[in-house]
C-alpha positions as CSV (number, residue, x, y, z in Angstrom):
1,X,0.0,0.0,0.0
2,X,1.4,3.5,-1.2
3,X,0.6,6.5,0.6
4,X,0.8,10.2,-0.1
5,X,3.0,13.0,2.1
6,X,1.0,14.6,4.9
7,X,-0.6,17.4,4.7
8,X,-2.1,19.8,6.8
9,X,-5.6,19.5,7.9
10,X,-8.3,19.0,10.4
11,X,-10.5,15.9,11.5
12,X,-14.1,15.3,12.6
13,X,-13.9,12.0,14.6
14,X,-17.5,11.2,14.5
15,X,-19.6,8.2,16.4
16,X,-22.1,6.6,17.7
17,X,-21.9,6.7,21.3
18,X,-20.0,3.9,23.0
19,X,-19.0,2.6,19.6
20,X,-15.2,3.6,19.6
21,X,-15.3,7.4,19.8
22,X,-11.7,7.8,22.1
23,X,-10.5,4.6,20.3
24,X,-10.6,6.2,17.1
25,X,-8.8,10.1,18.2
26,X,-6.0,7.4,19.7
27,X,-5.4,6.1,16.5
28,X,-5.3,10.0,14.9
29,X,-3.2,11.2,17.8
30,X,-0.8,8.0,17.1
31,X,-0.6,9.5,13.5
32,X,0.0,13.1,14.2
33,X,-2.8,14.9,15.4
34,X,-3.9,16.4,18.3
35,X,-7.3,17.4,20.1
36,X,-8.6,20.7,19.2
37,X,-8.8,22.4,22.4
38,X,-5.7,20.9,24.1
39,X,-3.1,23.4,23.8
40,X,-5.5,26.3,24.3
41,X,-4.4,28.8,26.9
42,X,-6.7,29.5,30.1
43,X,-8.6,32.4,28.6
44,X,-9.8,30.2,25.6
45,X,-10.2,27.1,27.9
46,X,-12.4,30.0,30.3
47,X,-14.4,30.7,27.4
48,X,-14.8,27.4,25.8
49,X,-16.0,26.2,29.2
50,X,-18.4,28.8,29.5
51,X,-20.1,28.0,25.4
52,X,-18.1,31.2,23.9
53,X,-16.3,29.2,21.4
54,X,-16.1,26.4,19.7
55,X,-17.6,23.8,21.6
56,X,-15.2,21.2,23.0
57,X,-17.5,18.2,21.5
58,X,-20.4,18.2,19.2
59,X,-22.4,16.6,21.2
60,X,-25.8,17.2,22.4
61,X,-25.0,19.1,26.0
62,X,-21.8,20.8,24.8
63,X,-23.7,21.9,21.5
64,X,-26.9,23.3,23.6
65,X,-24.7,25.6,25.9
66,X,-22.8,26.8,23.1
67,X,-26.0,27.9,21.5
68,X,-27.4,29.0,24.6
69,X,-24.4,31.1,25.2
70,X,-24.5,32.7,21.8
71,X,-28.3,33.7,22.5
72,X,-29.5,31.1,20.1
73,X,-32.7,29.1,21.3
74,X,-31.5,25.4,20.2
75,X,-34.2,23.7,18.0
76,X,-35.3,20.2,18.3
77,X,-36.6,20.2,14.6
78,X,-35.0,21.4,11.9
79,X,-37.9,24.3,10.6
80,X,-35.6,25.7,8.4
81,X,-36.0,23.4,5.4
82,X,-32.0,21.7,5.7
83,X,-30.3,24.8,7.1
84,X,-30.0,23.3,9.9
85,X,-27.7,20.3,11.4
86,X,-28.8,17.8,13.5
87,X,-25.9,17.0,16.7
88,X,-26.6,14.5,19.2
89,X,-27.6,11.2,18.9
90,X,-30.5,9.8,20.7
91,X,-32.1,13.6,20.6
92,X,-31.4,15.7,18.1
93,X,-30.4,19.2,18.8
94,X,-30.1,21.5,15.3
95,X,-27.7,24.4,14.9
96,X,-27.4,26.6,12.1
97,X,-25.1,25.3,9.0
98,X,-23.4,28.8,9.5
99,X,-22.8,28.4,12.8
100,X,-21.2,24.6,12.5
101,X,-19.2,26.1,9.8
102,X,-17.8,28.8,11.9
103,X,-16.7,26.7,14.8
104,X,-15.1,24.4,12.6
105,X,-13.7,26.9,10.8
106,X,-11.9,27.9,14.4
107,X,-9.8,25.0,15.4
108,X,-6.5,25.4,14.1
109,X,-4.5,22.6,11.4
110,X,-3.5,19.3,12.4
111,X,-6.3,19.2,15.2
112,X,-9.3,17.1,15.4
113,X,-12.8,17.8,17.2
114,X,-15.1,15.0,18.2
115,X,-18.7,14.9,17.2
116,X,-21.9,12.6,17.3
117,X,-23.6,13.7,13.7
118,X,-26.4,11.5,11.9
119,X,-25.7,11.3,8.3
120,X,-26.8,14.6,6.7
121,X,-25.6,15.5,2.7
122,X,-25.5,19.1,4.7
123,X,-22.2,18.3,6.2
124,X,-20.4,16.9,3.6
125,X,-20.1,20.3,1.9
126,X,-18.7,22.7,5.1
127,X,-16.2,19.8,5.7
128,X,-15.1,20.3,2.1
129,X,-14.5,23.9,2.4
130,X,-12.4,24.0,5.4
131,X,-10.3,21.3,4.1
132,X,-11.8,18.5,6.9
133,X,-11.2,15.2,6.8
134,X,-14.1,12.7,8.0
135,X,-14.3,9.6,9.8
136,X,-16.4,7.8,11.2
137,X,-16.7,4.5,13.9
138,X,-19.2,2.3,14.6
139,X,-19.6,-0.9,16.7
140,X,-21.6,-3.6,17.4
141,X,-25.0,-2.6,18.2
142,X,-25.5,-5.1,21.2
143,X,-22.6,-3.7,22.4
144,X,-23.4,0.2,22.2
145,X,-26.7,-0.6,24.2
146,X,-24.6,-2.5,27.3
147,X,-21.9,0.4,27.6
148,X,-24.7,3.3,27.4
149,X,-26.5,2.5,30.0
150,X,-23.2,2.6,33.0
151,X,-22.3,5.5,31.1
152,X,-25.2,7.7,31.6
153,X,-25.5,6.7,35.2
154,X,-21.5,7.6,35.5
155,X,-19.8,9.5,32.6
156,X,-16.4,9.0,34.3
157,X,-13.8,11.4,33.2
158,X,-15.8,13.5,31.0
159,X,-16.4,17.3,32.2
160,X,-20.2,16.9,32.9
161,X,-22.8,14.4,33.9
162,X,-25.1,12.7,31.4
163,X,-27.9,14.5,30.1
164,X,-30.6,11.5,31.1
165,X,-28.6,10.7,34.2
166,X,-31.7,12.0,36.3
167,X,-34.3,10.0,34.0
168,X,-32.4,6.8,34.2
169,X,-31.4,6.5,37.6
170,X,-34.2,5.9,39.8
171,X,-35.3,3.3,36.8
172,X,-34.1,-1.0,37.1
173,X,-32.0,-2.3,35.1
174,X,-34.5,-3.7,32.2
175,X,-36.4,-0.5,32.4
176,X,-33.5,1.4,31.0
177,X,-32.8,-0.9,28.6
178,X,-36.2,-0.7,27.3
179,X,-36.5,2.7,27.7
180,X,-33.2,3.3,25.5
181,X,-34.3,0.6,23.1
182,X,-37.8,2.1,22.4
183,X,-36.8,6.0,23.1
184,X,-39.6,7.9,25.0
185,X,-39.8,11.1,27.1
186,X,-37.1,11.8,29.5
187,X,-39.3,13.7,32.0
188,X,-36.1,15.7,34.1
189,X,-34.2,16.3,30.9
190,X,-37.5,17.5,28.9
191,X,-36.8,15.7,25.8
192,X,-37.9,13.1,23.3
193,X,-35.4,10.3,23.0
194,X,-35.7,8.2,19.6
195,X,-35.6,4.4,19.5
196,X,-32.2,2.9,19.0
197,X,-33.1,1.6,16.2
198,X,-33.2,5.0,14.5
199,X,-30.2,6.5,16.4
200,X,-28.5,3.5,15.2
201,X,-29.6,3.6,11.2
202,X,-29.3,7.5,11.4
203,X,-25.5,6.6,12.2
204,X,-24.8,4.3,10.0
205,X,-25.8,6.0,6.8
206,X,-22.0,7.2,6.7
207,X,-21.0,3.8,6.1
208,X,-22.4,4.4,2.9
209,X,-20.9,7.9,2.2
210,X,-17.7,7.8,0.1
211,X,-16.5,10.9,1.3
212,X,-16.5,9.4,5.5
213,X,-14.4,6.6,6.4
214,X,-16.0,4.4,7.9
215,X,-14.0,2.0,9.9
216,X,-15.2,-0.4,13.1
217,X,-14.6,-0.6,16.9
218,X,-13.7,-4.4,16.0
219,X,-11.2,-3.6,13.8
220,X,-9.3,-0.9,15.9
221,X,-9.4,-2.4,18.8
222,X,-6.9,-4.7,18.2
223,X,-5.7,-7.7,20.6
224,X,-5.8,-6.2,23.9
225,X,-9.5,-5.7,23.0
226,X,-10.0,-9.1,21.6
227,X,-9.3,-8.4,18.4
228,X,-6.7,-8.9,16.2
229,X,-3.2,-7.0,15.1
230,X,-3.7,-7.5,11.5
231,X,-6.8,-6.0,11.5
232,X,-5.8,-3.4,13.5
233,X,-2.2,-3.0,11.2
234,X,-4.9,-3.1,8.0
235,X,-7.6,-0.1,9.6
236,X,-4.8,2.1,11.0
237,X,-3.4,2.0,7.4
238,X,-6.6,3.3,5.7
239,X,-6.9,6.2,8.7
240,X,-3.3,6.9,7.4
241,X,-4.4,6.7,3.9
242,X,-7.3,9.0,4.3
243,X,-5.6,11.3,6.1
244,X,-2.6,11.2,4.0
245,X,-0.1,10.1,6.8
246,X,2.4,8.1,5.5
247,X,3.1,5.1,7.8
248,X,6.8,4.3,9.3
249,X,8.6,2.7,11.8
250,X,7.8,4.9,14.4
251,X,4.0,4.3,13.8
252,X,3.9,1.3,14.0
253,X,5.5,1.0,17.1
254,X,3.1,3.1,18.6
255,X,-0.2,1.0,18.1
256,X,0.0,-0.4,21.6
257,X,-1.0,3.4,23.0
258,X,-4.3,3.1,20.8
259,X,-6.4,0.5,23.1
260,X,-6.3,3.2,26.2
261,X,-7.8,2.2,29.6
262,X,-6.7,6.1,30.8
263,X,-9.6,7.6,27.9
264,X,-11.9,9.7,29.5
265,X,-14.7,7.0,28.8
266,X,-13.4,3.5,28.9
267,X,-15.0,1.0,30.6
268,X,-14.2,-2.8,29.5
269,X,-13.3,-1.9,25.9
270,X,-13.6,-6.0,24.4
271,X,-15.3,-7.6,21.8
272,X,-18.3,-9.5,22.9
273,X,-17.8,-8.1,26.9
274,X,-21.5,-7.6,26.3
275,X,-22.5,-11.1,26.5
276,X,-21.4,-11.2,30.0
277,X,-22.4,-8.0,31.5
278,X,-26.0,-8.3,32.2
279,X,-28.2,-11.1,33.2
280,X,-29.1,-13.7,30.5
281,X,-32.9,-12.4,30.3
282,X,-31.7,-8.9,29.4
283,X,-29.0,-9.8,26.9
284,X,-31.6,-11.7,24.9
285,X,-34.0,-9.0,24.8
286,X,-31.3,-7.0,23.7
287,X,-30.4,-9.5,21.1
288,X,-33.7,-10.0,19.8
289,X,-34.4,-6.2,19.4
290,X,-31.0,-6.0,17.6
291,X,-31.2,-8.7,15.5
292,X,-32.0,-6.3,12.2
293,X,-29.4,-4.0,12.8
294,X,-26.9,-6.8,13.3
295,X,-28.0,-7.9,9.8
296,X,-28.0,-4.5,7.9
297,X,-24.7,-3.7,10.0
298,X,-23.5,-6.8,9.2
299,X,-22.7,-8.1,12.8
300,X,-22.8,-11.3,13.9
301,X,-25.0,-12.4,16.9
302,X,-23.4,-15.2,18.1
């Protein structure tokens, strides 16, 4: 495999939640880039934290306060006829396609940002313009579901609590599942969640958009995560190739830093874990409600 000199540029690490998203920025970081916002000095951290610049994710709570802060009321449908951009995941929170632009248009070359965008032909264009390369992880769907749910009850290392923390808390264990699996209205946060099933298919549209890479958590996560090194060896090189990096020695020894038990969000990071986290009644239901996305995914269930 040939590959061509770096360049300069920027990258939008995009995800699923809990399908790879600090496995994937490792494996940029191993190849030369850094995290937008961590060389900023303390007045641009001070105003980032407050929602005066960019945000530090595109996610759903960093993007509200951002908006908030800018005096913007953020919308939960897009009434602007595709001006709009949907961030977030499992509720949708829309921001202007000027406003996306601009904050993207802020973070300075060789730096990537982290985001959680459905597939939208609105993006592809801004990302074009400010010279943006795109890519995109996904995991095993079974898998997304089991790590969501400790995740939202304890977000770890992140800088804020989950958004549904308070909706999901006083709930069992199978009553979060199904509430995640079927979506409904999250009373303390005052929003419609969707159905995993959409917040999964809304995802994995990119898989299908030759200007993303698409790559997956079973692939990266090579074997400390119960995967494999060739695989690993094989996805790293079409991250380089994408992001015309051109692999070397030094590179390659560095793939042991990309499976990360420090990341702000890890929890068990291995293939399958999920089959062992949760009683047998619940991982079946899970299973069973899964068992299409497996198939268009093209997962395995066994």
């Amino acid at each position: 495999m040939s590959y061509t000199e770096a360049c300069p540029g920027k990258v939008l690490i995009n995800s699923l939640p809990k399908s790879g998203t600090h496995l994937l920025a490792s494996a940029v970081e191993v190849l030369g880039y850094q995290e937008h916002f961590k060389s900023h000095h303390f007045l641009q951290k001070l105003l980032t934290s407050l929602g005066w610049s960019t945000p530090i994710f595109l996610n759903y709570r960093e993007v509200n306060k951002a908006l908030r802060a800018e005096k913007f009321i953020p919308q939960k449908t897009d009434k602007s006829n595709g001006e709009q951009i949907s961030i977030g995941a499992l509720t949708p929170c829309y921001v202007p396609a000027s406003t996306l632009q601009r904050w993207l248009k802020a973070i300075s070359q060789s730096k990537y940002i982290l985001g959680h965008i459905p597939w939208t032909p609105a993006l592809n264009p801004i990302l074009d313009a400010l010279n943006y390369h795109h890519i995109f992880i996904i995991r095993h769907p079974c898998a997304v579901i089991s790590s969501t749910i400790p995740f939202v009850l304890d977000t770890g290392k992140m800088p804020a609590r989950h958004f549904l923390e308070t909706d999901l808390a006083p709930m069992s264990l199978l009553q979060r599942v199904n509430f995640l699996l079927e979506g409904g209205y999250a009373a303390k946060a005052g929003v419609e969640i969707k159905s995993f099933a959409e917040v999964y298919r809304s995802m994995l549209s990119w898989d299908k958009d030759s200007s993303c890479l698409a790559i997956r958590f079973e692939d990266l996560v090579g074997e400390q995560g119960g995967g494999s090194l060739e695989r690993q060896i094989d996805t790293v090189g079409r991250i380089a190739l994408h992001l015309g990096v051109p692999l070397d020695d030094n590179i390659y020894a560095k793939l042991k830093e990309i499976y990360n038990p420090t990341a702000r969000t890890f929890r068990i990071g291995k293939i399958d874990a999920w089959k062992q986290s949760m009683d047998s009644e619940i991982v079946q239901r899970i299973a069973e409600y899964c068992e299409p996305l497996c198939q268009e995914a093209g997962y395995p269930l066994d």
